[in-house]
LUMKESE-830942 format. One line per 2 residues: number of its first residue (from 1); for each residue x, y, z of C-alpha. Coordinates in steps of 0.1 Angstrom, whole numbers, plus 2048, in hexadecimal, padded with zeros to 3 digits. Layout:
NUM> X/Y/Z | ...
END
This chain:
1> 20C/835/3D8 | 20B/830/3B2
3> 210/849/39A | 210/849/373
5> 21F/86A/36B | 20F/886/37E
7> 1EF/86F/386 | 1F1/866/3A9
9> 1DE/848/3BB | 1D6/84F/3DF
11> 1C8/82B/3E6 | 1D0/808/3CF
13> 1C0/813/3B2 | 1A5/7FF/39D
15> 19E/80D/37D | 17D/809/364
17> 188/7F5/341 | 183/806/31E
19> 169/7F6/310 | 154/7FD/2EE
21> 12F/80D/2F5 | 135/802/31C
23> 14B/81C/32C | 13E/83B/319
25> 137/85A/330 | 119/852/344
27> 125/832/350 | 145/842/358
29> 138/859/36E | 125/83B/382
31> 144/828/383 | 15C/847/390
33> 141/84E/3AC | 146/826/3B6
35> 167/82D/3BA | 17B/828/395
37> 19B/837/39D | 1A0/83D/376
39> 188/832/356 | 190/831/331
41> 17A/83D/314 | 16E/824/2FC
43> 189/81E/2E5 | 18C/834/2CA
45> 198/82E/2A5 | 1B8/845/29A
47> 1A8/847/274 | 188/84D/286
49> 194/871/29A | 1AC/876/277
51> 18D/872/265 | 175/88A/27B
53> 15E/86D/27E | 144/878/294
55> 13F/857/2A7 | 165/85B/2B2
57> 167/87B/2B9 | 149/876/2D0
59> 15E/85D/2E5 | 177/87D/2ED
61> 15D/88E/307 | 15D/888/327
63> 158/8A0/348 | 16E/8A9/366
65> 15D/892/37D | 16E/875/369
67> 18C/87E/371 | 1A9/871/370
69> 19B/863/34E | 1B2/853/332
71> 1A9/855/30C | 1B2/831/2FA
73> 1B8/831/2D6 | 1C1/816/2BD
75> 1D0/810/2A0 | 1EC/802/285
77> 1FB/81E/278 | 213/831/28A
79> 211/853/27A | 1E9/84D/279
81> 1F2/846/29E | 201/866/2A5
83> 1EA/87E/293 | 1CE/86F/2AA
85> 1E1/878/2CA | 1E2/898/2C0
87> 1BE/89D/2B8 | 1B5/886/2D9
89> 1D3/89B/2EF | 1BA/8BE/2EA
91> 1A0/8AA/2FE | 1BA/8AF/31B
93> 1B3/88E/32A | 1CB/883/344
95> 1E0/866/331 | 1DB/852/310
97> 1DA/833/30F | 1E2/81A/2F0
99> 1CC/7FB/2E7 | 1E3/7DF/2DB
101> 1CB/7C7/2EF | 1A6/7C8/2DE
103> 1A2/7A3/2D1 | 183/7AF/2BA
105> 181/7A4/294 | 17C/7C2/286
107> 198/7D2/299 | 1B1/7B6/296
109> 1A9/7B4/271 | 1B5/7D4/26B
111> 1D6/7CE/27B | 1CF/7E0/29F
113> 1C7/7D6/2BC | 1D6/7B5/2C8
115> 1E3/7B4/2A2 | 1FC/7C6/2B0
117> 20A/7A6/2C2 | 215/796/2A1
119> 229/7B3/294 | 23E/7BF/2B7
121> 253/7D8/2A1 | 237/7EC/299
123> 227/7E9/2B9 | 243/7FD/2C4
125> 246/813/2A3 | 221/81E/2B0
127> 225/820/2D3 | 247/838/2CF
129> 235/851/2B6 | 21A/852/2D2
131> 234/85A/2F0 | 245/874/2DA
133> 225/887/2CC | 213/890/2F1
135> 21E/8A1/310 | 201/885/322
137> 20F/867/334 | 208/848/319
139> 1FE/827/322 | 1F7/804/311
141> 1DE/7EA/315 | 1E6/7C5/309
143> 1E3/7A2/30D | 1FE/786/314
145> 205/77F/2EF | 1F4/776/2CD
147> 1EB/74F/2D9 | 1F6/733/2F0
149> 21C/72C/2DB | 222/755/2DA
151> 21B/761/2FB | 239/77F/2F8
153> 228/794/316 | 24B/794/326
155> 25F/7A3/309 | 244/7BA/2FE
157> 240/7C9/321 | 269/7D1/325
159> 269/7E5/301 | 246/7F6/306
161> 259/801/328 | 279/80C/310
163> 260/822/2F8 | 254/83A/318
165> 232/82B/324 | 22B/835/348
167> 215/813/34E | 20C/7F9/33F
169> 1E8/7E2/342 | 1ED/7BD/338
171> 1C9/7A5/333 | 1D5/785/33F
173> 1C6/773/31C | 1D8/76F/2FA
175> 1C4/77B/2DC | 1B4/75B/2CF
177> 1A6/752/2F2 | 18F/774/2EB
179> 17C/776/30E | 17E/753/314
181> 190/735/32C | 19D/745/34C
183> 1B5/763/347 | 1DB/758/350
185> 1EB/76B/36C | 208/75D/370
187> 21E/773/356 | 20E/792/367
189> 220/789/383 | 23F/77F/372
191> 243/7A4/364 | 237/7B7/382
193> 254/7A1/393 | 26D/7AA/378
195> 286/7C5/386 | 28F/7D2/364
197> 267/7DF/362 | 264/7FD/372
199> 243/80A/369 | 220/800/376
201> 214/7E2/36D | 1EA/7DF/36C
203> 1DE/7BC/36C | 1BB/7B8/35B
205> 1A5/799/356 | 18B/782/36E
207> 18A/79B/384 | 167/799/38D
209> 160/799/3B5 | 173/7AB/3D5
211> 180/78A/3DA | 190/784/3BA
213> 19E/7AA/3B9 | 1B0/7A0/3D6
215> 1BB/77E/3CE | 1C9/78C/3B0
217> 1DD/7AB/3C1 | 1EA/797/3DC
219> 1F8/77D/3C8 | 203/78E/3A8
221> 20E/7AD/3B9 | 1FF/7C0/39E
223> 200/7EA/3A6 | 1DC/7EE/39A
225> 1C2/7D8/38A | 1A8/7DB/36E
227> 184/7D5/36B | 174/7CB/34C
229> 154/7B6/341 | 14C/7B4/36A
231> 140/7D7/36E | 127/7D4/353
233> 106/7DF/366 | 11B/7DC/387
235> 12E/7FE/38F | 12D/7F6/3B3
237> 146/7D9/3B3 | 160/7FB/3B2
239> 14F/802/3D1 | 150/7DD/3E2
241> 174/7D5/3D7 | 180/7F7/3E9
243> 16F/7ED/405 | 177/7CC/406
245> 19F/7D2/3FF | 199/7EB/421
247> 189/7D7/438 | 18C/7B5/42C
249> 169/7AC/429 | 14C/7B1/413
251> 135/7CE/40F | 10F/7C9/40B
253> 106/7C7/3E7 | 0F0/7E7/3DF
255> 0C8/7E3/3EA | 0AB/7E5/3CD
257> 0AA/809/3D0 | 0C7/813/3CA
259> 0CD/7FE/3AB | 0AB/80C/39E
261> 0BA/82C/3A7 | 0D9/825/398
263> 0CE/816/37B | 0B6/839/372
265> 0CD/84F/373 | 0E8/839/361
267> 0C8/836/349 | 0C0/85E/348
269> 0E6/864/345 | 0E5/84F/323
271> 0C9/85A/312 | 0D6/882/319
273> 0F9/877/306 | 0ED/866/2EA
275> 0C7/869/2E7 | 0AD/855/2F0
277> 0B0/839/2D6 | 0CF/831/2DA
279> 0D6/837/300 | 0B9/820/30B
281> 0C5/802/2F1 | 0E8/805/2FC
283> 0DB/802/320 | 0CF/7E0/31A
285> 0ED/7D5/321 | 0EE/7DE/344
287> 0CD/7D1/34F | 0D3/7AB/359
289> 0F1/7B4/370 | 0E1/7D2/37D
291> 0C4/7B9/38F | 0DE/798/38D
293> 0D6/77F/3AC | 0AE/78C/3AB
295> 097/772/3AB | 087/76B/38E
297> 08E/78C/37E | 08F/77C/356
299> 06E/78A/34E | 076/7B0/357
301> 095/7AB/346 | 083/79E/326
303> 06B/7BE/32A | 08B/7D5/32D
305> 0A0/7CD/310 | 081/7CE/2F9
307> 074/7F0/302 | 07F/80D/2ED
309> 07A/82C/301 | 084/83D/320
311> 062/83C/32F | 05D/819/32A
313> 07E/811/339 | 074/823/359
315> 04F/815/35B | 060/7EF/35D
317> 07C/800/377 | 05C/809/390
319> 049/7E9/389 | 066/7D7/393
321> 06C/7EE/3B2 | 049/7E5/3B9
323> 04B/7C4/3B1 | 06C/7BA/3C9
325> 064/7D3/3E4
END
């Protein structure tokens, strides 16, 4: 059984990636009832909660349902870091988590982020404020280094470890590969088979099928893998790699119906959170792997990421429940 802190996993857990306008509330909910054992917020900037920005204070909500649900924050300032946990820490979430991972320009440029994996010292500056300034278990998200020549996973995992951290979630990529190449498992492994790390080790990156969830865990030895860009308009693949890591063979993907189903109420759920404009654009993103593998589906997706309301979204959902039924 795993356990960060007081947060106890009953089965091997898989847990939903932070990602910007992806894993906001509504599509946390969907990925929690698919089986997420624990999801992130989006990430959220420490100047932003300092500042009362309304865009990052927004990220704090979430509901009991999504429990056991972790608040990620970044940034390069360690004081700036620690007044954020206190603001995030009255959300009473069940763990923070720290983004020294996020290979983004406008993130990196301002020294967070995967920044952080130039300038170690403060990396740890940051992550021991953080430890000291909440009663919450903290956690960190990174990558293997900054590039190919300064892959420094190894060291950085043994002194996070030193600072307090109760887990930590390595992306098997440097910085400068972004989201690209194949994502390197190998020093994963290395640290989960290092007897001076004692905490959890997450491993995160091409994990994008049942099979490859348990390729990964077998092999690696990982206690818990992450799922990023692969759940995008595809909650169920929590459902299927649960399934398939208990019986050792594949579950049915979900039927028309219920994707029309599931895609509604993911749609509904949006629009309700942050009105209709902006729930139905952000749900464009969604659409081409919510009806991946149909036949000839590129029209109705063309019609769905154009349309602008509610309404029309739902008009295109029938026709194409008419259409493939």
């Amino acid at each position: 059984m795993l356990s960060i802190g007081p947060i106890e996993f009953s089965s091997y857990p898989v847990f939903l990636a932070p990602m910007e306008d992806i894993t906001d509330p509504p599509f946390r909910r969907i990925c929690k009832a698919f089986g997420a054992d624990l999801v992130y917020t989006e990430f959220i900037s420490s100047e932003g909660l300092i500042r009362d920005a309304h865009k990052s204070m927004q990220k704090l909500d979430f509901s009991v349902d999504e429990r056991p649900i972790g608040i990620q924050i970044f940034g390069h300032d360690a004081d700036s870091m620690r007044r954020a946990v206190e603001i995030a820490e009255k959300a009473e979430p069940d763990l923070i988590d720290i983004n020294f991972g996020c290979p983004v320009k406008k993130v990196v440029s301002k020294g967070a982020g995967a920044a952080m994996l130039k300038d170690i010292p403060q990396m740890i500056k940051i992550t021991e404020s953080v430890v000291k300034a909440t009663h919450l278990p903290v956690t960190v998200k990174t990558r293997l280094g900054w590039d190919e020549q300064s892959k420094n996973i190894e060291e950085v995992a043994l002194r996070l470890q030193d600072t307090g951290i109760k887990a930590i979630t390595i992306h098997g990529r440097t910085k400068t590969q972004l989201y690209g190449g194949k994502a390197d498992w190998t020093l994963i492994g290395k640290i989960k088979a290092n007897p001076e790390i004692h905490i959890p080790v997450i491993g995160n990156g091409d994990i994008d099928s049942p099979e490859s969830a348990f390729e990964k865990i077998n092999k690696y030895k990982v206690d818990g893998i992450m799922i990023g860009r692969a759940i995008v308009g595809n909650p169920w693949i929590f459902r299927e790699i649960k399934h398939y890591l208990e019986h050792s063979k594949k579950l049915n993907p979900p039927d028309l119906n219920e994707r029309i189903m599931i895609c509604t109420s993911h749609l509904e759920n949006s629009v309700e959170w942050k009105g209709e404009r902006t729930g139905v654009l952000e749900m464009r993103k969604h659409y081409g792997n919510y009806f991946k593998g149909m036949f000839n589906f590129k029209p109705f997706k063309m019609k769905l990421v154009s349309v602008e309301t509610m309404t029309e979204v739902i008009e295109i959902l029938a026709e194409i429940r008419n259409t493939y039924s």
